[in-house]
C-alpha positions in Angstrom: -26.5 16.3 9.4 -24.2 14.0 11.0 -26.4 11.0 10.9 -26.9 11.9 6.9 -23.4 11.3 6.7 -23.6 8.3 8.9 -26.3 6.6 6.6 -24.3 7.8 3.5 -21.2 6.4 4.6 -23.0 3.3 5.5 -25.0 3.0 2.6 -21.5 3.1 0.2 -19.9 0.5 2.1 -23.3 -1.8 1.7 -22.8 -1.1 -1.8 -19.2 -1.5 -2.1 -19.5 -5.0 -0.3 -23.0 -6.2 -2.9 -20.5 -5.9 -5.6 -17.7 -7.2 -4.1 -19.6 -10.6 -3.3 -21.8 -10.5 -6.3 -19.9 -9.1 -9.5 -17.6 -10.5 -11.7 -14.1 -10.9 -11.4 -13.1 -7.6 -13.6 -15.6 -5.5 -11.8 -14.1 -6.3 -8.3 -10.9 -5.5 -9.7 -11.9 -2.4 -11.0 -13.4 -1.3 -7.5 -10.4 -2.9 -6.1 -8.2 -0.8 -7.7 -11.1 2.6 -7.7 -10.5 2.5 -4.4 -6.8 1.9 -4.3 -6.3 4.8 -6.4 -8.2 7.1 -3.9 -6.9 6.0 -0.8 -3.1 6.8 -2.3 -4.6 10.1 -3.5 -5.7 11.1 -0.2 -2.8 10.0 1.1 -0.5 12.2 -1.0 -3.4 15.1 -1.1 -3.2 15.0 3.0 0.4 14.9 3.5 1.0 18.1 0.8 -1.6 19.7 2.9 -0.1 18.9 6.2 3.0 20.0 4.5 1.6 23.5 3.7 0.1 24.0 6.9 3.0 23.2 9.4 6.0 22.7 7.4 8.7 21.9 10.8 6.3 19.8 12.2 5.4 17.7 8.7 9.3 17.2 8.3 9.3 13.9 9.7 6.5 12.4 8.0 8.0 13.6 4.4 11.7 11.8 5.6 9.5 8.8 5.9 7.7 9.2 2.7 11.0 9.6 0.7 12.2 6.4 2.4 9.5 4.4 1.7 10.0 5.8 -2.1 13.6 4.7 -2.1 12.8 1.6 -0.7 11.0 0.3 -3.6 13.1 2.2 -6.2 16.1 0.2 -4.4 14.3 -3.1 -4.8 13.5 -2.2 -8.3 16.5 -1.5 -9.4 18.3 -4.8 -7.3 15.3 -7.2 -8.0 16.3 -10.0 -10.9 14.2 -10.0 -14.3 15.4 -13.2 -15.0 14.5 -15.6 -12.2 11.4 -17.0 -14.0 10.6 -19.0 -17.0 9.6 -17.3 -19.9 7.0 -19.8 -20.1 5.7 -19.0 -16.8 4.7 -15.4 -18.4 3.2 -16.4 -21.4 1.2 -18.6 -19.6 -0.3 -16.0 -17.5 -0.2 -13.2 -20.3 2.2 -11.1 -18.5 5.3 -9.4 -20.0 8.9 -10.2 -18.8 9.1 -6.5 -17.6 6.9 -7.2 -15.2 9.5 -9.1 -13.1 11.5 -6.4 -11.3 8.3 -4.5 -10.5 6.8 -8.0 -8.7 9.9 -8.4 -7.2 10.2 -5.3 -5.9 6.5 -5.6 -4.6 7.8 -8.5 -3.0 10.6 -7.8 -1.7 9.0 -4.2 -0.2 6.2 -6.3 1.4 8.6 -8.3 3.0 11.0 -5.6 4.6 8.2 -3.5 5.6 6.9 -6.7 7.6 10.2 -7.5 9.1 10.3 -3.9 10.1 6.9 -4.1 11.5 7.9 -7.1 13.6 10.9 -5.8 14.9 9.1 -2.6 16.4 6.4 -5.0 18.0 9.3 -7.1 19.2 11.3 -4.4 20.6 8.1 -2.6 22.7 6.9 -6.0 23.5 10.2 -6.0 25.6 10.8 -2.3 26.4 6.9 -2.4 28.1 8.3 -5.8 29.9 11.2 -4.3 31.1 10.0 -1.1 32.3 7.0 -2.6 34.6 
């Protein structure tokens, strides 16, 4: 049974990469975002589970959640909708609403990354110190 699941699992992803090199543009995105969508899902679908299950032990893993959630609605809310041409949008069919929620994007990327550096950073020279 394993090795069904094995072949199954490697079969999708032979799949998933034929149309990924093959199809058109709008079909890539469409898997692109298929998959997206599932993967934050079972993220959310997971956590409410773990949730359920061992609600003290879950408690930190929700505090980070809610963080990450403020994050972006603080970006949002502090990102400028004015900082491109107009032009620049109607060139590329886009709406001017769409600037906060790219800035936001951005600007979430960006702190998440610095964050992530920082951690490396700081072990990098905790393990150094400690040997």
């Amino acid at each position: 049974m394993k090795s069904v699941k094995s072949i199954a699992i490697i079969a999708t992803l032979i799949l998933l990469a034929a149309i990924m090199i093959f199809a058109g543009i709008d079909l890539r995105l469409y898997v692109t975002y298929s998959i997206f969508a599932i993967a934050i899902l079972a993220l959310i679908a997971f956590t409410a589970y773990s949730a359920a299950t061992s609600g003290k032990k879950s408690i930190t893993t929700i505090i980070l959640a809610a963080a990450l959630v403020g994050i972006v609605l603080l970006f949002y809310f502090i990102s400028p909708s004015n900082d491109v041409s107009a032009t620049l949008f109607e060139k590329t069919g886009t709406s001017m609403s769409w600037s906060p929620i790219i800035g936001a994007g951005l600007f979430t990327i960006y702190t998440l990354l610095a964050i992530f550096v920082g951690l490396l950073v700081f072990f990098g020279v905790k393990n150094v110190i400690n040997k």
